[in-house]
N, C-alpha and C positions, 0 to 999 in steps of 0.2 A: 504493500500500500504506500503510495509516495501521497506530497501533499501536506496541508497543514502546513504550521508554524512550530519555528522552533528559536526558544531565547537561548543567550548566551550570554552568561558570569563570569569573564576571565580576571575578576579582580578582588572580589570576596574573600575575608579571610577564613573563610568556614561553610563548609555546605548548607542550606537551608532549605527552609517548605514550608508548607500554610499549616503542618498542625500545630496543636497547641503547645507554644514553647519554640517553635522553628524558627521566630524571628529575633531571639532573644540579643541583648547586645548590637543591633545589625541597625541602619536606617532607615528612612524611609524611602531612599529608591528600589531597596531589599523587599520592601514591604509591598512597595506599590507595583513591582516587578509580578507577585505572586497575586495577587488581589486581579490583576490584568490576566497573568495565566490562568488561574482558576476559575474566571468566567467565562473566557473561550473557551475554558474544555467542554462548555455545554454544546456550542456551535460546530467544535472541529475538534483534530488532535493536534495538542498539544504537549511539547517536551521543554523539558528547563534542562540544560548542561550549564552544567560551574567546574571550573577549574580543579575550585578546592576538593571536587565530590571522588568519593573512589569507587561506589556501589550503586545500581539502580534503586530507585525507591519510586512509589505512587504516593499520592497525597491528593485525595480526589481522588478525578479525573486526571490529574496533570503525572504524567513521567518525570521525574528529576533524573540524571545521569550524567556521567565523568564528560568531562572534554578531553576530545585528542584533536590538535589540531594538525594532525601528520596525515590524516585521511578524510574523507568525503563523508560528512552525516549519513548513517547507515537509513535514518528516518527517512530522507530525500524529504526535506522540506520543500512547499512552496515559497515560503518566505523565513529567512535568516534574523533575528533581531537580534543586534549586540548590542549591550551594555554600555557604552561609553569610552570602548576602546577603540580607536581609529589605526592599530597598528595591527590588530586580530581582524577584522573585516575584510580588508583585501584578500590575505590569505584564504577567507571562508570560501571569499567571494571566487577564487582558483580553482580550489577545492570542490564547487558545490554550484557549475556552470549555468544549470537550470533554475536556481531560486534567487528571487529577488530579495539582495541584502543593504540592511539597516541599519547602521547606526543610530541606539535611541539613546538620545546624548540630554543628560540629568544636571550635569554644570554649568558652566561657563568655561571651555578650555581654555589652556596654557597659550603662551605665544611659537612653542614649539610644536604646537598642530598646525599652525600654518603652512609649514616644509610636507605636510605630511595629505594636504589638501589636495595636488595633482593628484597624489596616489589614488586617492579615492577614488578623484572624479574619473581616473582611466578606465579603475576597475568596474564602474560602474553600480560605485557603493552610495547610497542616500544619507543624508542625516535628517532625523527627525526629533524636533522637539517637543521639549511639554507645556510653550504658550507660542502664543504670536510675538511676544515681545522677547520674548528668551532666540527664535528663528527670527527676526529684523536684527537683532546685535549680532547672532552670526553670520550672515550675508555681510553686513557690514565690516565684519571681524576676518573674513575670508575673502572679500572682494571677487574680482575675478576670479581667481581659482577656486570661489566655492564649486561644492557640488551640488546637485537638488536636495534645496531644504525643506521639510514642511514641519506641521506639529501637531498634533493632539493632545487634549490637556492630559494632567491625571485625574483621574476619577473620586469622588464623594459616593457615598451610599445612597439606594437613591431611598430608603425612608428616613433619611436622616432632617430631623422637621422639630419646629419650636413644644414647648411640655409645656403644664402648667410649673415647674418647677419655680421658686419665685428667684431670681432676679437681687444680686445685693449690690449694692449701689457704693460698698466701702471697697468692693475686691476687684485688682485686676488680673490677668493671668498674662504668664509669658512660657508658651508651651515647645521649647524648640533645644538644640543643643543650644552651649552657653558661645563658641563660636561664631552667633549669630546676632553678633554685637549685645551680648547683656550686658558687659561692661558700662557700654552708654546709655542701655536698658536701665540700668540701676541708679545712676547718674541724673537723667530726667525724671526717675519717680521720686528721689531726694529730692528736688526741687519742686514738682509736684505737691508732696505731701507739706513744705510752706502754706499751703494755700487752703490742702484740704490734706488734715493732719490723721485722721483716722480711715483714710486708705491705706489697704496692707494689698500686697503682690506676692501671687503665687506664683511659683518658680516649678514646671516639669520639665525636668530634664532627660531627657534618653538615654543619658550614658555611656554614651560609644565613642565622645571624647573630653578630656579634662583640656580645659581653659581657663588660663587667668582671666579676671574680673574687676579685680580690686576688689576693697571695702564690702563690705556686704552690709547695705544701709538697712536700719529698723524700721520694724512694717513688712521683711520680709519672708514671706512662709516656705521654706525648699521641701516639694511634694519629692522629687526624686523620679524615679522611672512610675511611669504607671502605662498600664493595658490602654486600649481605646476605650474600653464600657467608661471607665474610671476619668480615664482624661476628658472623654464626651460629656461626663455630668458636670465636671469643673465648668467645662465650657458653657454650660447650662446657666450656672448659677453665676459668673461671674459679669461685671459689668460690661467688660470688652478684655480682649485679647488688647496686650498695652506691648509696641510694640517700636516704640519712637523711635530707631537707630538707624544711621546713613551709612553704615560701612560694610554692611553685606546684604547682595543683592540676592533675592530669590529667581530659581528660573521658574518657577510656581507658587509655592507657597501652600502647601496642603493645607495646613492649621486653619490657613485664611479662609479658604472656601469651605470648612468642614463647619468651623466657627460658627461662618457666616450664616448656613445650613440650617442653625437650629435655633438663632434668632441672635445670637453675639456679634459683634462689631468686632473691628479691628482699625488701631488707632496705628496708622500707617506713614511711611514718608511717601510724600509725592516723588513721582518718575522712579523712584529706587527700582529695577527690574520689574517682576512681573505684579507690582501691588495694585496698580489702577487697575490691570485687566482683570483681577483676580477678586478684587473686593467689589462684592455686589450693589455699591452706591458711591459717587464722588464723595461722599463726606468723610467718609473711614480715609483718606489720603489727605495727608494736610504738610505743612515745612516744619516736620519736627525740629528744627534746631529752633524753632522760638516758642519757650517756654510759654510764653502767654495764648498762643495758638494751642498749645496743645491741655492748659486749665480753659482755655473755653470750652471745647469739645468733653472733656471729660464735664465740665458743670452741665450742658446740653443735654448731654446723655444721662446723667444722673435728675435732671428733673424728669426727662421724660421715661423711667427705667417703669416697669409694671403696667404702661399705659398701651405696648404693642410690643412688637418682635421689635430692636431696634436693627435689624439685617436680614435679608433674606437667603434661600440657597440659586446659584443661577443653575436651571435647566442643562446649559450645556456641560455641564460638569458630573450628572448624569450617569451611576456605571451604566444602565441599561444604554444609554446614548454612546458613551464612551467605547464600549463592546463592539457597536455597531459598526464605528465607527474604525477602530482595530480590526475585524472581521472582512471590513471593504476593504483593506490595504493587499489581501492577499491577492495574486494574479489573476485568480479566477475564484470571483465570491463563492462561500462554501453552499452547501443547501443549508438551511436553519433547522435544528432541532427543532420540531413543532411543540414537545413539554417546554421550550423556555419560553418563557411570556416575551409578549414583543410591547415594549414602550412605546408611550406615543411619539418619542422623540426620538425615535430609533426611523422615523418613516423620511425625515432630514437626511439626506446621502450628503457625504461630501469627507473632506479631512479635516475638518474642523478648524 
């Protein structure tokens, strides 16, 4: 049986899968890698290969198994998706004459992917991102020698929707590694709490890396790692996702749209990577470096906290949409399992 899709993990430090415990330690391009695999396995088959792996395993639907990159995928995929390495690709792409291959590219790369841009574009390798605004910096970051870029977002759940949970008006959250600028996350909410002194800041951290901070200002709660169930209800109860820092860009932003999803805001810097496209209303984007910009918004939001969602989820962020959406990429659309429900946003063709 040839056909289907098949990812590739040449850079994880340890094999994983979607059961319970398989993302431990690991990100969330790990994460959102497996959540994408495990709902094509409804439509097609799909396999995961990582590097780190030595053994087959099933989880689900989905195959996980070893990579050799000395030989042709035994699977015969239709379509190849790598991970973010543009040095594994080409070679795939040798290897594997008949499938159309991927780069699904989760960062911002080096300046040393530049050199490495012809290669692609000969081999006939794509890059795909995970916004519009993450694919416009690369075009521009690659100029001529890019090769065809497109993107698709990552995906939200799609019953992910506001509770009566109530809403506190004193807590913010900041749910990301500490890398991601807390340092000046911590900094504006010092300054912050001048204004309005009984805001305290919840801190989840992932733990997949230690970063200096500085000071760790009062008022602040460090949750530590928690599951999604767990981090989702923070999300719930908290005022907004509080997220004022200029110096690391998202090429998504998961937290944002998940946030968003279930009626939380996110207090965001304007043009930073993908925040405008990602936050479901101009107002969550504002110039955090001025403090007084960012005590109005927080005062805004706290008068009007219990009187609606202050966010909503946006539609195209959708797994059922997102699926659909992955499912079209391959060369020749699969037939659709008829038990998976078909979304009404699934009837949008396109790459999003």
């Amino acid at each position: 049986m040839s056909g289907g899709i098949t990812f590739i993990d040449p850079m994880a430090p340890r094999p994983y899968n979607g059961a319970p415990g398989g993302l431990a330690g690991l990100g969330g391009t790990e994460a959102t890698l497996v959540k994408i695999a495990e709902s094509l396995a409804g439509h097609l088959r799909v396999t995961v290969r990582q590097a780190a792996r030595q053994g087959d395993g099933l989880s689900g639907r989905v195959r996980y198994a070893p990579l050799d990159l000395g030989r042709p995928l035994p699977e015969a995929p239709g379509m190849i998706v790598v991970l973010n390495s543009w040095k594994v690709a080409p070679k795939l792409a040798r290897l594997n004459p008949g499938a159309r291959v991927v780069v699904w590219q989760h960062v911002f790369p080096g300046r040393h992917n530049r050199a490495l841009a012809p290669r692609l574009k000969a081999a006939g390798v794509e890059l795909l991102c995970v916004s519009a605004a993450h694919a416009d910096w690369l075009r521009g970051f690659l100029g001529a020698d890019a090769p065809v870029i497109g993107h698709i977002h990552n995906p939200i759940a799609d019953d992910l929707a506001p509770d009566d949970t109530p809403r506190n008006p004193d807590l913010l959250l900041f749910a990301s590694s500490p890398h991601k600028g807390l340092g000046q996350v911590f900094r504006r909410f010092e300054a912050l709490r001048t204004d309005f002194p009984t805001l305290r800041l919840a801190v989840a951290d992932p733990g997949y890396l230690a970063w200096p901070t500085g000071p760790v200002p009062e008022g602040v709660i460090p949750l530590g790692r928690l599951d999604q169930p767990r981090l989702i209800g923070w999300m719930r109860r908290a005022l907004c996702l509080f997220y004022p820092q200029d110096q690391f860009a998202e090429t998504f932003g998961l937290v944002i749209a998940e946030a968003n999803a279930v009626g939380c805001p996110a207090l965001l810097h304007r043009g930073l990577g993908a925040n405008d496209e990602v936050a479901s209303d101009p107002g969550q984007c504002l110039d955090t470096a001025d403090p007084q910009a960012i005590a109005a918004r927080i005062a805004e939001w706290r008068q009007t906290v219990g009187q609606r969602p202050l966010a909503q989820a946006q539609p195209r962020f959708r797994m059922s949409r997102i699926v659909d959406l992955w499912a079209g990429q391959l060369p020749e659309a699969p037939a659709r399992d008829p038990h998976v429900p078909i979304h009404p946003a699934e009837k949008e063709k396109g790459t999003a």
